[in-house]
MIGUVO-870500 format. One line per field, with one value per residue (C-alpha): residue in one letter; x, y, z. Coordinates in pm, 1 decimal. Layout:
! residues N
r <- [A	...] $
px <- [X	...] $
py <- [Y	...] $
pz <- [Z	...] $
END
This chain:
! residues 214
r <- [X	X	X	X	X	X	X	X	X	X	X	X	X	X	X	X	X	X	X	X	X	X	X	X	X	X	X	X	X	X	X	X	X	X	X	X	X	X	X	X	X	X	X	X	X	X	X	X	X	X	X	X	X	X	X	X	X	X	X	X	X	X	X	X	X	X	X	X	X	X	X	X	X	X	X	X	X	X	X	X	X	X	X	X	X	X	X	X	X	X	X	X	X	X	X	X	X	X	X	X	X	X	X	X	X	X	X	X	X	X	X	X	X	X	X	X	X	X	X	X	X	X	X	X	X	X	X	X	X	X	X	X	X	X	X	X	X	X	X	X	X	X	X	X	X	X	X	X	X	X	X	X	X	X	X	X	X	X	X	X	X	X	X	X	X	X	X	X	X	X	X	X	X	X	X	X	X	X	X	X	X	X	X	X	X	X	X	X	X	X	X	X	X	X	X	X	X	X	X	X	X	X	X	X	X	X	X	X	X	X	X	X	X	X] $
px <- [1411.5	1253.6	1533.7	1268.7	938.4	564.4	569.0	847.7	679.6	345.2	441.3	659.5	357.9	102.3	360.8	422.1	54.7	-56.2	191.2	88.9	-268.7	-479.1	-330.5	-446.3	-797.8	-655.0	-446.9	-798.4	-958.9	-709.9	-765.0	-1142.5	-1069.9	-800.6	-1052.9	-1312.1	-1159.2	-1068.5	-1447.0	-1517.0	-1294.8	-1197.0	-943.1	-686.8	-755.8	-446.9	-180.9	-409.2	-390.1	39.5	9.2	-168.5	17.7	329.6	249.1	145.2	504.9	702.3	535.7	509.8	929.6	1014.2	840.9	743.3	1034.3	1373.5	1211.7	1098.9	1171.4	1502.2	1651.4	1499.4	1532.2	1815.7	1599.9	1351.1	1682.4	1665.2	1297.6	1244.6	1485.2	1291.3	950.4	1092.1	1198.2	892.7	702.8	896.2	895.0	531.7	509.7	712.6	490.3	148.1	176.5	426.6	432.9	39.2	120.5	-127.4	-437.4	-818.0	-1106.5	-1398.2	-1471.7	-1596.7	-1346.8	-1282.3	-933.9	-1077.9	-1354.9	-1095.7	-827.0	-1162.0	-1196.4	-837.8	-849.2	-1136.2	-998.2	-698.9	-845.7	-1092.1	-1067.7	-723.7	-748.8	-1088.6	-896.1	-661.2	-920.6	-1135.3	-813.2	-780.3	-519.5	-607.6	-655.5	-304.7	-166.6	-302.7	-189.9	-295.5	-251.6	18.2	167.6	193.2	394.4	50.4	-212.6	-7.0	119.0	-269.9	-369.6	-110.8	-197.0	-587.5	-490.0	-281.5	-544.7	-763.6	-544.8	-354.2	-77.8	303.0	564.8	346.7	556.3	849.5	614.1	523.8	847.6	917.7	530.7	609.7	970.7	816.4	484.4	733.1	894.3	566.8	435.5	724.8	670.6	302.4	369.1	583.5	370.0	32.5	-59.3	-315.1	-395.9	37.5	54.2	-184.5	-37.9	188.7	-45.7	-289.6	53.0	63.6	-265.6	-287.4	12.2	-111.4	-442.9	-236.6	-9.4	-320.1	-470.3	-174.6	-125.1	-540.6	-448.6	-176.3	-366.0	-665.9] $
py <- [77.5	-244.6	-505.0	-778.2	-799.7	-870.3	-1205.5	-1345.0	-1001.1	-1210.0	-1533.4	-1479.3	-1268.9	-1593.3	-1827.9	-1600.9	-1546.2	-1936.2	-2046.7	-1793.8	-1854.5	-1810.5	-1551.9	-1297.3	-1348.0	-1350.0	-1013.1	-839.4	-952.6	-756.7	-491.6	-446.8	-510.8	-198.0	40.4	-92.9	54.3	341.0	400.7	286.8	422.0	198.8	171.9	-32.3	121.9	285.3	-45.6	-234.6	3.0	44.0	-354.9	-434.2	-142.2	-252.7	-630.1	-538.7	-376.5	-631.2	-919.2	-729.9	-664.6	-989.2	-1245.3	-1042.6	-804.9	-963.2	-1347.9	-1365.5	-1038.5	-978.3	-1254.1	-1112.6	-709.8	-556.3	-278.4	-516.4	-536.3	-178.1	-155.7	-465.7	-338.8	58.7	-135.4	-392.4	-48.1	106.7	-189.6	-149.6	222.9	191.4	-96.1	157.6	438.3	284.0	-131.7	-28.9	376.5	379.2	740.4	676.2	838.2	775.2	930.3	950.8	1252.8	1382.4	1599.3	1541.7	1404.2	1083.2	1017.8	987.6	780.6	550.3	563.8	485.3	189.6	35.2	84.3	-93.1	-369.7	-446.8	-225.7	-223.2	-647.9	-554.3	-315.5	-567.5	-859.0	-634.6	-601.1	-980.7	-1098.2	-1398.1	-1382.6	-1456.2	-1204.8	-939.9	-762.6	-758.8	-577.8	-700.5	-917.1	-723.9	-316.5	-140.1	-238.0	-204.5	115.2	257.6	119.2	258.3	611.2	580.7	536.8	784.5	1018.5	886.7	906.1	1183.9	1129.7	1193.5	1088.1	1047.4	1235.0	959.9	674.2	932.7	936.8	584.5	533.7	793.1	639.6	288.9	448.0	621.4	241.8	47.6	379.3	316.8	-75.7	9.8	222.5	42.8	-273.8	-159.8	-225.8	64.0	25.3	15.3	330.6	528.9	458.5	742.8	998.4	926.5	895.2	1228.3	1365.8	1225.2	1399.7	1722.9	1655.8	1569.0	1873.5	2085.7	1912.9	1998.6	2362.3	2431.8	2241.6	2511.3	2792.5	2690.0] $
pz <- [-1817.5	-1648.8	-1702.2	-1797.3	-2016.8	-1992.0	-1993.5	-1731.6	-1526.0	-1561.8	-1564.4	-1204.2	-1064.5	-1131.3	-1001.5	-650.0	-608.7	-644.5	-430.4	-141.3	-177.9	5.3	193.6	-74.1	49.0	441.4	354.8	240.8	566.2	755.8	572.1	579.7	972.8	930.6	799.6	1020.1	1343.4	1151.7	1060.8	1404.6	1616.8	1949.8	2213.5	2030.6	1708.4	1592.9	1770.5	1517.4	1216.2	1292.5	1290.8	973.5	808.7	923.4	867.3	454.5	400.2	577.8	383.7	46.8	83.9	236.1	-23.8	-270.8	-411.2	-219.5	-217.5	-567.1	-797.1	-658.2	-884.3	-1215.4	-1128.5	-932.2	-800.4	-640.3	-383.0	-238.9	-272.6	-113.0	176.0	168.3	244.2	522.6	705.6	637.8	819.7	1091.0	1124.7	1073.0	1373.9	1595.4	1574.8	1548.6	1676.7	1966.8	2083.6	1979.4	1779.3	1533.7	1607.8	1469.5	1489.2	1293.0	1095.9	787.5	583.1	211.6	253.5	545.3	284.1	-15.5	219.6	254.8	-119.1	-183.4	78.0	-81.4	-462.4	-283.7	-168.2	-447.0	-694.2	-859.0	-841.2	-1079.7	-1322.5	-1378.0	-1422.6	-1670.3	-1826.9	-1935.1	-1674.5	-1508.4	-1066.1	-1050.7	-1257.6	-1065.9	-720.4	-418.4	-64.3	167.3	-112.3	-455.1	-390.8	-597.3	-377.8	-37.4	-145.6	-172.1	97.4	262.6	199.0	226.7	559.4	609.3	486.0	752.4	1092.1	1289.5	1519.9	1585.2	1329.2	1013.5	828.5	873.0	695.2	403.2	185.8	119.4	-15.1	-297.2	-404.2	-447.1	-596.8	-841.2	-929.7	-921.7	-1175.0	-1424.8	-1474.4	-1521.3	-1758.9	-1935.0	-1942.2	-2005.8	-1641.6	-1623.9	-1207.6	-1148.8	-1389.6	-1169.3	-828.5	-833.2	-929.7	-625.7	-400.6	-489.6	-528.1	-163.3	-57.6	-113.7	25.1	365.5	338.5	262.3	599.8	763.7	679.9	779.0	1128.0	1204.8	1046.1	1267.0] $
END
């Protein structure tokens, strides 16, 4: 049960996102820039992937659920918490030890992480326009959970490396939490987050298992 309703949901949402803009705009830069280097492998590549990564879940936990949902929604408290660590696990293994791997290939699951990344990015902001919600009703990547969370993943489907498996988990529990309020609003790009958490999920653990097998 989502301890508040459509409206104060929306009416918070528009508030946080006009007082942070333009760093919506700034946010999507970054991430274009992300999955740049990821298409285009260089020698800083994956430090700059951990970074932006790392950068999207600090900001989205920091301002958006424990600055301004926290107060309306207990569970914004631990979430917001889950994706501060998660920034920083993801700036350990990709911004600082460099564990984070890319390069360029052509597999199903690094085309559908580039899928996912763009949806992220542009796409789910579109559902939610074509929906009727005004700009600032909508979410976006490294400030709203939906977004990040895709983005997130796209990557993930793109890059190799030690420790992945750490920054996996915490992606599916707040995928599961962003799912439910979708659901339970009629926010039709929040309700499908979880699925594709998932759906990507097994494309990685399918990746995985044909690594070791060949």
């Amino acid at each position: 049960m989502v301890p508040l309703s459509l409206e104060v949901f929306l009416g918070t949402l528009e508030d946080f996102n006009r007082t942070i803009r333009p760093m919506q705009a700034l946010a999507a830069i970054f991430g274009i820039l992300a999955l740049w280097v990821v298409l285009k492998p260089q020698q800083m590549s994956g430090r700059l992937v951990g970074l932006v990564l790392a950068s999207s879940w600090v900001s989205t936990g920091l301002f958006y659920h424990l600055g301004v949902f926290a107060e309306l929604n207990f569970w914004d408290y631990p979430i917001g918490v889950l994706f501060v660590l998660q920034g920083l696990c993801l700036f350990f293994i990709g911004a600082l030890m460099s564990w984070i791997k890319v390069s360029s290939t052509q597999i199903l699951s690094y085309r559908a992480g580039l899928a996912l990344g763009l949806y992220a990015l542009a796409g789910a902001p579109l559902i939610g326009l074509m929906s009727g919600r005004g700009w600032a009703e909508v979410g976006y990547f490294a400030s709203s959970p939906g977004p990040t969370i895709v983005f997130t993943i796209g990557v993930l489907l793109m890059v190799s490396g030690r420790g992945l498996a750490l920054v996996w988990p915490v992606p599916l529990i707040a995928a599961l939490a962003v799912t439910i309020l979708g659901v339970t609003f009629g926010i039709y790009e929040d309700a499908a987050v979880f699925p594709l958490a998932v759906i990507a999920l097994v494309m990685h653990l399918r990746d995985r298992s044909l690594q070791n097998t060949g």
